[in-house]
C-alpha positions in Angstrom: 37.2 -76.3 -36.7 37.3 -75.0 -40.4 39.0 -78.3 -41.2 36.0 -80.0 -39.5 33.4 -77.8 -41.3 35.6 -78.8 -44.7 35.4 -82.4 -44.4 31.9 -82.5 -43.4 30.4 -81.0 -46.2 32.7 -82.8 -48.3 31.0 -86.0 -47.1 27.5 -85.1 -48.2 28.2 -85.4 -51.8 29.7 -89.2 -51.0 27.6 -92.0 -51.5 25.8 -93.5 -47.9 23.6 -96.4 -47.5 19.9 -96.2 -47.4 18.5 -95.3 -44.2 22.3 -94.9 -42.6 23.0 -91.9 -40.4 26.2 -90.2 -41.0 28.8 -91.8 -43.1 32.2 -94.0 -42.8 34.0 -90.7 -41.2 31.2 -89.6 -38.8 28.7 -90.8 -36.6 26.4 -88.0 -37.0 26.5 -85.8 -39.8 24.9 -82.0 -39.8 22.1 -83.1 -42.3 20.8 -85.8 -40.1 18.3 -85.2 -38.0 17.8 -86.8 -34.7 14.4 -88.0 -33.6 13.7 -89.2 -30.0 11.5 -91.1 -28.4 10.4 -91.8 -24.6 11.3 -95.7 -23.3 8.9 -95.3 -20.0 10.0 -98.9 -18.4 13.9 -97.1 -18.5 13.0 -93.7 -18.6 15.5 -93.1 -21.1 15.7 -90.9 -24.3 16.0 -93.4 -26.9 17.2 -92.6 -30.8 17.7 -95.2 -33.8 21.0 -94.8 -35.6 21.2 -96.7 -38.6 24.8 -98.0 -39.2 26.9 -96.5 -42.5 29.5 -98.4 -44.6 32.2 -98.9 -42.0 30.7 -98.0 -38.8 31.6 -100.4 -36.1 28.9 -101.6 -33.0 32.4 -100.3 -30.7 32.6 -97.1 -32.6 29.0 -96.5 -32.1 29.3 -97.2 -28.4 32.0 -95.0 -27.8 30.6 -91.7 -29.6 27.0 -92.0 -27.7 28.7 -92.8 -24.5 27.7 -95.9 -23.9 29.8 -99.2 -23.9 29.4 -102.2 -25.6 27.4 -104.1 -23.0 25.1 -101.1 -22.8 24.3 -101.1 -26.6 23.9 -105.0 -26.1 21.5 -104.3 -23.1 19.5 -102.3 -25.6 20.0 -104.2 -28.7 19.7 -108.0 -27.3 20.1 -109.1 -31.0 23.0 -107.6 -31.8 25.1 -110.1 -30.1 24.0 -112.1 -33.2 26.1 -109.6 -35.5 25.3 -106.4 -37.4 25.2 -105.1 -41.5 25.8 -101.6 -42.8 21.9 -100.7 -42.4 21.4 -102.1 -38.9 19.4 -99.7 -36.7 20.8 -99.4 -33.3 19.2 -97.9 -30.9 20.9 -95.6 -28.4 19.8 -93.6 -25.5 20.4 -89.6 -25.5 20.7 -88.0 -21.6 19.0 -84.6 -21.7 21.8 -83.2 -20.3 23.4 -83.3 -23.7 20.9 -81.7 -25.6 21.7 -77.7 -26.1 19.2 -75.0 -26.1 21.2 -72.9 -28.7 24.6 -72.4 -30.4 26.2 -69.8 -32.2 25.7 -68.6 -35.7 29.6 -69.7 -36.5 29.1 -73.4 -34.8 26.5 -73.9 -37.4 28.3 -76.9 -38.2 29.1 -78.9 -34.8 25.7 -79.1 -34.2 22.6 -81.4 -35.3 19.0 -80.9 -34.7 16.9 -82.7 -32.2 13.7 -83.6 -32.3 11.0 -85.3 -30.3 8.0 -87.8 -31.3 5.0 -87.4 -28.9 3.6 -90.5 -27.3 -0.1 -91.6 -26.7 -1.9 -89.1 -23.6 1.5 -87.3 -23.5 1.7 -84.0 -22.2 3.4 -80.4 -22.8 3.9 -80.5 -19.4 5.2 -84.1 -18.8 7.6 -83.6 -21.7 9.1 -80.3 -20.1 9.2 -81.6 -16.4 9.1 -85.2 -16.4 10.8 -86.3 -19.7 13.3 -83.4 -20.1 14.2 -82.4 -16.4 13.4 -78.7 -17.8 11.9 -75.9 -15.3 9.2 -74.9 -17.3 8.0 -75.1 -21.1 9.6 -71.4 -22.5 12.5 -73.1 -24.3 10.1 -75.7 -26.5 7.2 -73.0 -27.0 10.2 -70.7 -28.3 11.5 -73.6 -30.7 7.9 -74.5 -32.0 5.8 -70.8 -32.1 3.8 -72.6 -34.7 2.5 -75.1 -32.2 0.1 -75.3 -30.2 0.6 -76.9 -26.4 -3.4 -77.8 -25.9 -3.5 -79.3 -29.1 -0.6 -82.3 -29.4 -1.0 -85.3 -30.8 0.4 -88.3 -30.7 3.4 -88.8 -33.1 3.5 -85.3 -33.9 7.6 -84.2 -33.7 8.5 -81.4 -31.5 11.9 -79.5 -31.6 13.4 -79.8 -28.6 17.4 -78.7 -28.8 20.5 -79.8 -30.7 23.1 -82.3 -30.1 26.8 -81.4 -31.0 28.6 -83.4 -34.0 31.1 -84.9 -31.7 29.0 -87.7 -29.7 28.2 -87.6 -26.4 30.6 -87.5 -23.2 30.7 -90.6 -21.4 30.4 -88.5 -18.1 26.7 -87.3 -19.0 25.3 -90.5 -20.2 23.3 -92.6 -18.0 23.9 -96.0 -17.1 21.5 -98.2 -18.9 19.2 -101.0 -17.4 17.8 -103.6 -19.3 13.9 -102.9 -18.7 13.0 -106.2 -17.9 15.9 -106.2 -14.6 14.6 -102.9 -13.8 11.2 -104.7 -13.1 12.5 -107.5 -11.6 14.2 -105.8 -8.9 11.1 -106.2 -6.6 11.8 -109.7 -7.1 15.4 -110.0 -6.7 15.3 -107.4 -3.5 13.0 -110.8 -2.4 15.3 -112.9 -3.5 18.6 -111.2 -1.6 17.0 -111.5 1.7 15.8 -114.9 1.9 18.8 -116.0 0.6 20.7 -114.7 2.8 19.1 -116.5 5.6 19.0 -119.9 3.5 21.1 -122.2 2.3 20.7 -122.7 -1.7 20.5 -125.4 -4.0 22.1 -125.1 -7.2 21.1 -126.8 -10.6 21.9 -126.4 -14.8 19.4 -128.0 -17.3 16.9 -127.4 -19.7 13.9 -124.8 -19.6 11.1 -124.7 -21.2 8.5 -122.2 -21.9 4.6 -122.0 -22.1 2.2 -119.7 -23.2 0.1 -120.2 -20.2 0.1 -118.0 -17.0 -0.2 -114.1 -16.1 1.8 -112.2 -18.9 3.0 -109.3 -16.9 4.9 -111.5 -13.9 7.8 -113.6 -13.3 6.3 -116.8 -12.5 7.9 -120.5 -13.3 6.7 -124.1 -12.6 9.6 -126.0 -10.4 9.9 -129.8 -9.3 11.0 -129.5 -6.0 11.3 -125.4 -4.7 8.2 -124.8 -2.4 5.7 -123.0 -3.7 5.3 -119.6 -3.1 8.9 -119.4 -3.0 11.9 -117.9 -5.6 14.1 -119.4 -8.1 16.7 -117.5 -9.2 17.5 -118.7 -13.5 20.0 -117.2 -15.5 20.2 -117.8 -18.9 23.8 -117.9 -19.9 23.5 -117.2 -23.5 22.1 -113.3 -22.9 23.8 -113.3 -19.8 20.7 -112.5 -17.7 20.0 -113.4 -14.3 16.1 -113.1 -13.3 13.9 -114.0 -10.2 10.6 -115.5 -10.4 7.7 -117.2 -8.3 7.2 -120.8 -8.0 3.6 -121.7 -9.0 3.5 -124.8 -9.5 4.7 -128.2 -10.2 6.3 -129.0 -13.6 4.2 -131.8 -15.1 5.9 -134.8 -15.4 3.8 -136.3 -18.3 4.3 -133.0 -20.6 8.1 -132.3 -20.4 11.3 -133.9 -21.1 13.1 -135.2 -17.4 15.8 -132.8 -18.4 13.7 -129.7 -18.1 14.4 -128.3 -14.9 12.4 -125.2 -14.7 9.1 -123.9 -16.9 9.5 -120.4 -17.3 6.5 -118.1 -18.1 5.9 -115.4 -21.2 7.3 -112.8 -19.3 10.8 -114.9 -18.4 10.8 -115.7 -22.5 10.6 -112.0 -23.5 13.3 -111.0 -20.9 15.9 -113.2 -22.0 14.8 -113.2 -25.4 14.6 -116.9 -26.5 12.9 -118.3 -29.7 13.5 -122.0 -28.7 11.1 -123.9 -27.3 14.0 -125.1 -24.9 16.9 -123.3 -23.8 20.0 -124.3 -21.2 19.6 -121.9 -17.9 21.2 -122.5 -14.3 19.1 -122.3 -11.4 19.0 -121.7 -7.5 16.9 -122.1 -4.9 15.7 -122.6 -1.5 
């Protein structure tokens, strides 16, 4: 431990990157301060690390927990590549966070904080947020604060994390948000395709602007309306379900467009061209 102490105080005279958190040696150093946030559609604990000179994407993975397809699930445009600077974000399980530490561990542990989000509650933070019994342990951390009176973005202390990352054992698994609200869908999907057999295609899809932001909804040639199509999009290697709601119109899209996906189906698998290849299945 005293070698550990030695070497990271040593590192806080060496020069880091703007905005990095810890440095080329550490992940997490004891003058960085973690701030958290709430990610409702996941329910996860999610905190920003900013990569140092020499940090690897892996590296970072392995000391939250996580693995690489987990900090890709998160970080969609990271598969693009990643600079000294680049903010990943991570997710932090409660279970990790410590209430206290000794006075001579001073220096395997780092702070923890947590921003407040818009109608959030003392009470939905202790319960919901941070599986905790009651609220003793955060009134105890913040006696300047008062619980009636929060606000949102106002940072909260909440615990401390230790130096040395975060066991894979404890750490959730991670869902991309946009599966987690699919699953309606695809539980859909499962069962009639069970009972059906199932026509397979790969093309082009296109997107619109048109249509109800908040559901899965595509426009199909031939899949009866009302029904599913099941499009995966090999590039973010996603695989989502959606309604047929129409017809594709024959005078507005190229013959090799096979499916018109809707604003919901662009942000999921995060495309920025107007066409995109997918494979499709349906009934």
């Amino acid at each position: 431990m005293t070698q550990y102490i030695f070497a990271a105080f040593l590192t806080l005279g060496l020069p880091v990157s703007a905005g990095a958190t810890g440095d080329s040696l550490y992940f997490l150093l004891p003058r960085d301060t973690v701030v958290l946030r709430h990610d409702p559609a996941s329910g996860l604990l999610l905190f920003d690390h900013y990569l140092a000179p020499r940090q690897t994407l892996y590296g970072a993975a392995r000391f939250y927990g996580h693995t690489l397809d987990e900090i890709y699930r998160l970080n969609p445009t990271l598969r693009k590549g990643y600079t000294p600077g680049t903010r990943v974000t991570v997710a932090i399980p409660p279970t990790a966070i410590r209430s206290s530490f000794s006075p001579d561990s001073v220096a395997w542990f780092v702070p923890v904080r947590y921003r407040m989000a818009p109608g959030e509650t003392l009470y939905g933070l202790t319960r919901r947020t941070l599986n905790q019994d009651d609220d003793r342990l955060i009134r105890q951390l913040n006696p300047e604060v008062d619980p009636q009176h929060l606000s949102p973005g106002q940072v909260l202390k909440i615990g401390y994390l230790r130096l040395d990352g975060v066991p894979r054992d404890s750490q959730r698994r991670v869902e991309d948000p946009y599966i987690l609200r699919n699953y309606t869908l695809r539980s859909e999907w499962e069962a009639a395709a069970a009972a059906n057999s199932l026509q397979a295609a790969n093309g082009k899809a296109a997107w619109t602007k048109r249509g109800d932001p908040g559901k899965f909804m595509v426009l199909h040639r031939t899949a009866p309306i009302g029904s599913l199509v099941e499009v995966t999009d090999p590039r973010s290697r996603k695989t989502l379900y959606a309604r047929v709601v129409g017809r594709i119109p024959e005078q507005a899209y190229d013959p090799r467009v096979i499916v018109v996906v809707s604003p919901l189906l662009v942000k999921a698998f995060g495309v920025r061209d107007r066409e995109f290849y997918v494979r499709t299945r349906h009934l």
